[in-house]
C-alpha positions, 0 to 999 in steps of 0.5 A: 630423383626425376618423375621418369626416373621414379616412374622406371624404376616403379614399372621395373619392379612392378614387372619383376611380380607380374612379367609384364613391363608395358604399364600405365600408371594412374592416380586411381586403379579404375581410371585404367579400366576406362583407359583399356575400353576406350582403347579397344573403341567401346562405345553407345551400343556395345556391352561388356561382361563383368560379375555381379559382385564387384566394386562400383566403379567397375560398371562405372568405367563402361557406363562412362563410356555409354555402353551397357554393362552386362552382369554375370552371377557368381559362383558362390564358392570362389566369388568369381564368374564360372567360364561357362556363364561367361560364355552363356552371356555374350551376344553379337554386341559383346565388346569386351568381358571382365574377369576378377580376382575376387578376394585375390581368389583366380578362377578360371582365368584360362578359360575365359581368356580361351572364350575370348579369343573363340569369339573375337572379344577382347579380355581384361582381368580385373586384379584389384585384390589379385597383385602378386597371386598366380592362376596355375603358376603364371602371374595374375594379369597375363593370361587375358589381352590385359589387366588392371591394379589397384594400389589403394588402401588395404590392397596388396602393396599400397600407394594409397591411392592408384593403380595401374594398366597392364596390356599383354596384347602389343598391339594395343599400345598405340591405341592406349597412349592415344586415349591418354594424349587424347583425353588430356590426362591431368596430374592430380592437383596440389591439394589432392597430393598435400591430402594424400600425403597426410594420409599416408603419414597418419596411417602409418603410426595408427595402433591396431586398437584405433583403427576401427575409429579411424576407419570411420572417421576416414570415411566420415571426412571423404564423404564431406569432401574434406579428405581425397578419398578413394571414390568421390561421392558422385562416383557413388551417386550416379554412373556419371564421368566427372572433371577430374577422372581422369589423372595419372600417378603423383610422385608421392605415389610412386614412391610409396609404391617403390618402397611397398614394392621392395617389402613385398615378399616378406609381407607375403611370407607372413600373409600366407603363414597367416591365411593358411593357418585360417583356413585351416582353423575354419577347416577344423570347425568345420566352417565354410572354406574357400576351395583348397584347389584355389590356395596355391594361387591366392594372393592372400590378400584377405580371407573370406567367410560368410557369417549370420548376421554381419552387423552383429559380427562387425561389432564383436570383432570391433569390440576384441580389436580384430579388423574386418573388411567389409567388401562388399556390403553391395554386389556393386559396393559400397551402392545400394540403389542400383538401378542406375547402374542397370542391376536387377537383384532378381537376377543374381542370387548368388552375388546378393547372398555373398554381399549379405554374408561375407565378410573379410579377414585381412591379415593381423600379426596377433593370429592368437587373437584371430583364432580365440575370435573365430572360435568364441563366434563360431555359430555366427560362421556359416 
């Protein structure tokens, strides 16, 4: 089958989830914020407001383009910013806000697209974990002028790498495919692909008891640049664009992403068959939950818990063969010096506790296990 082919039919059903069939595909989600700022003309001088409990590469995407990111605290229950901090923050500079669906959790979606329209500012929702949930029944991603995904490793459905833009807001479109023409986007090179390709053959047939090891393995190869990984090590040593940022969807990847796509409502069947019986387990204990109004519109991409001593608790759950995802070690994961990033702690209290707290339950066939876990480390769960 031809790329356009594979490309059609990959937006086709990715609309069928998300209700919006004006989609660019890149090899990496983050590429498609940039693509979205540059688009609506960010630039020196502008600032854009984002939480202060994201992944890098989010105010990497601003800095890229010179502007200032300016940081929201989050609210310590749903992790994402409250409408009204939103609000508070915005100057006359303000060119754009970033609202997120942190841990698939939506919060006040409809409130901040409303603040944006108050003041004239233009809106995306970051909906790297939130693909395929909803915010008071209506698809994440198509209550703000736009939205971006990620299809990397343990999101929603997985491409391995990737993600993609959606607009909402029509008139954007030409403004898009101009950033895209303009800035000479690539397709990932051949080395890139053959290593994606390994890749997503491996993980395939790893047996849940390895996959403690292989993660670190996997992390330990990115990092001396052997393997492609999902950031680059100068996405992670300063807010600096590299050659090669800029890249749309490989085959393979669009293929994958068919094919995940297809699987995807059973899959989410047994998320939520799973994520509800945590919640309830942790409810039972009389553990911190996140707030039941918030369940209808998860996407039950991972459960969050805040726990003592994080370290200790990664061990134990290494050691039963339970897997955890440790977003986010960082308010701006996975970095730890964020002064280049233009970050004072100081500022955000509720963002740093969360990055020293939590830890992620993704979901795992054997919920027998899960739940004897959590209740032989119940006094380590806040």
């Amino acid at each position: 089958m031809k790329r356009a082919q594979t490309e059609l039919i990959f937006k086709q059903k990715l609309a069928s989830f998300t209700g919006s069939s004006e989609i660019y595909l890149f090899w990496k989600g983050r590429v498609a914020l940039y693509v979205f700022l540059k688009a609506i003309g960010v630039g020196v001088g502008d600032e854009v407001i984002l939480p202060a409990y994201t992944c890098v590469v989010v105010p990497n995407a601003i800095l890229y383009l010179g502007a200032t990111p300016v940081y929201v605290d989050i609210n310590p229950e749903t992790y994402c910013c409250d409408a009204a901090d939103i609000e508070t923050a915005i100057t006359d500079r303000t060119k754009a806000i970033v609202c997120q669906n942190t841990y698939g959790l939506s919060w006040q979606v409809d409130a901040v697209a409303a603040i944006g329209k108050k003041y004239k500012i233009w809106t995306i929702e970051d909906c790297a974990h939130g693909f395929s949930g909803k915010f008071r029944n209506l698809p994440n991603g198509s209550l703000c002028d736009a939205s971006f995904y990620s299809s990397q490793w343990n999101k929603g459905f997985s491409t391995g790498f990737g993600g993609y833009l959606q607009i909402n807001t029509f008139n954007l479109t030409k403004n898009v495919n101009a950033v895209i023409r303009d800035e000479k986007f690539e397709y990932p090179s051949y080395l890139e692909v053959i290593s994606l390709s390994i890749q997503l053959k491996i993980r395939k047939i790893i047996p849940a008891k390895l996959i403690w090891k292989a993660r670190k393995l996997y992390r330990y190869l990115t990092h001396l640049n052997i393997l492609s990984g999902s950031s680059g090590r100068w996405e992670l040593e300063s807010p600096e664009i590299k050659d090669g940022y800029l890249k749309v969807m490989a085959p393979i990847q669009l293929s994958e992403g068919i094919n995940g796509l297809d699987r995807l409502r059973k899959i989410q069947e047994d998320r939520k068959r799973f994520f509800l019986r945590v919640h309830d387990e942790l409810s039972r204990l009389n553990k911190g939950t996140i707030p039941v109004g918030c369940l209808d519109d998860h996407s039950y991409l991972m459960y969050p818990i805040r726990v003592k001593n994080r370290a200790y608790f990664f061990r134990e759950a290494e050691r039963s063969e339970i897997f955890l995802i440790d977003w986010f070690v960082s308010p701006l994961h996975p970095v730890e010096d964020l002064d280049s990033w233009k970050f004072d702690k100081a500022k955000f209290p509720n963002s740093m506790k969360a990055s020293q707290e939590c830890c992620a339950i993704p979901y795992q066939k054997d919920y027998d296990k899960v739940v004897k876990f959590i209740n032989n480390l119940k006094e380590e769960i806040i």
